[in-house]
C-alpha positions in Angstrom: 82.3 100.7 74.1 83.9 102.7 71.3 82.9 102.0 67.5 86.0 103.4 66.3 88.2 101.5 68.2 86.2 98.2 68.4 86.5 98.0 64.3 90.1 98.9 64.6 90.6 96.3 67.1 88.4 94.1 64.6 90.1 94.7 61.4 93.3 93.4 63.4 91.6 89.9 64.5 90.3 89.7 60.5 93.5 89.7 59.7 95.2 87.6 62.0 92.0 84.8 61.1 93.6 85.2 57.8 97.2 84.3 58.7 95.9 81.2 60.7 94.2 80.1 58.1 96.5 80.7 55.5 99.3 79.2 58.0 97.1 76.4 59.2 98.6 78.2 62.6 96.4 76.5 65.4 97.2 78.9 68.4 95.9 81.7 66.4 92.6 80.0 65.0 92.2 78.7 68.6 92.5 82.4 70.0 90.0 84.2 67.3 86.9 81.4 67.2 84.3 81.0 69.9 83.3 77.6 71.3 80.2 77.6 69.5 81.0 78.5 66.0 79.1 77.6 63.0 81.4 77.7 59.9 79.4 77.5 56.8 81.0 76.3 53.3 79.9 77.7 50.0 79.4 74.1 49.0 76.8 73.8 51.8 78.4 71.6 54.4 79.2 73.2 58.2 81.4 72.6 60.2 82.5 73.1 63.8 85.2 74.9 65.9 87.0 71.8 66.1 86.4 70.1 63.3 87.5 73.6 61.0 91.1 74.2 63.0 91.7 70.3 61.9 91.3 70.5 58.6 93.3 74.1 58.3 96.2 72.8 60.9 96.3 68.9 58.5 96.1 70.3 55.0 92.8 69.1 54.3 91.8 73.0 53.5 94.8 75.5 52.1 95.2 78.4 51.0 97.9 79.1 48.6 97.1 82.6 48.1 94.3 84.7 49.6 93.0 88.5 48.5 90.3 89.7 50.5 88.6 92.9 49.5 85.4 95.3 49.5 85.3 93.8 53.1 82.9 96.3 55.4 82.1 96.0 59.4 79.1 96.8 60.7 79.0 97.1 64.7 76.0 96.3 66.9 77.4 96.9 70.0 79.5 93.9 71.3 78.6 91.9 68.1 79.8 92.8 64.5 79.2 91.9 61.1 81.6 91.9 58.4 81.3 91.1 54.9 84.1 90.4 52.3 85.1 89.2 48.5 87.5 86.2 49.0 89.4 85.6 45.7 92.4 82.6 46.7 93.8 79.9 45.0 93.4 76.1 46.8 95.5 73.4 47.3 93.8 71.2 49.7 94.7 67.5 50.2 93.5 65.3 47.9 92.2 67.6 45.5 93.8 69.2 42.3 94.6 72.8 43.0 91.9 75.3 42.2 91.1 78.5 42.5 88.0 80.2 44.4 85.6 83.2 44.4 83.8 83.9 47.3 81.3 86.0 49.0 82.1 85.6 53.3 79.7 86.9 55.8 81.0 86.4 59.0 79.3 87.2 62.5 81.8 88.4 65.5 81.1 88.5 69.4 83.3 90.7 72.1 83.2 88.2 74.3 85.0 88.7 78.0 86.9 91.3 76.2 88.0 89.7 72.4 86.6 89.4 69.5 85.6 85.6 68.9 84.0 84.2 65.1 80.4 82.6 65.6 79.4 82.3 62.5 81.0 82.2 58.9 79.0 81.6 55.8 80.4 81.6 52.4 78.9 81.8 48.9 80.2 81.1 45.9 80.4 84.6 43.9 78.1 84.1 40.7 80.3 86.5 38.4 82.9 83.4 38.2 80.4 80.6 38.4 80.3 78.7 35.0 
């Protein structure tokens, strides 16, 4: 394994986990999270692989906007850590449209050769919270 180009390779599935969610795109989410995945909300629920590529691929979460920044990686061999703001405005279904502020910590597996999400926690950042 080589760190430097195991994050490059990484930075590239971060973002293209950003376009299927912002897109709702199902192939790509399909392609970037493991079987397994924990996906953890800042409002405490957790959800499954399946059950989070629904509610991205219906409506029931959007994304009308999404900034990610001050994101790092951290490599442990085949798994990685990354760590990211998430500012991005909401328009999921049902709901009026909002705004959030997030702290992500997500957990990454080379796994037969890609890079597959197991775990995603989010937190709501307290600068914003009122």
């Amino acid at each position: 394994m080589n760190p430097a180009i195991d994050e490059q390779e990484l930075k590239g599935i971060l973002d293209n986990f950003t376009k299927g969610l912002l897109n709702g795109d199902k192939a790509i989410l399909e392609s970037v999270i493991a079987e397994n995945l924990s996906y953890g909300h800042s409002g405490g629920n957790t959800e499954n692989k399946s059950e989070v590529i629904e509610a991205f691929v219906t409506g029931k979460y959007k994304f009308g906007k999404m900034v990610i920044s001050d994101q790092t990686i951290q490599l442990f061999g085949d798994t990685a850590v990354v760590r990211q703001k998430l500012y991005a405005t909401t328009a999921d279904l049902g709901k009026t449209p909002g705004e959030v502020h997030l702290f992500i910590l997500t957990v990454w597996k080379k796994m037969n050769g890609a890079w597959k999400l197991i775990t995603r926690q989010a937190v709501k950042n307290p600068e914003f919270m009122k």
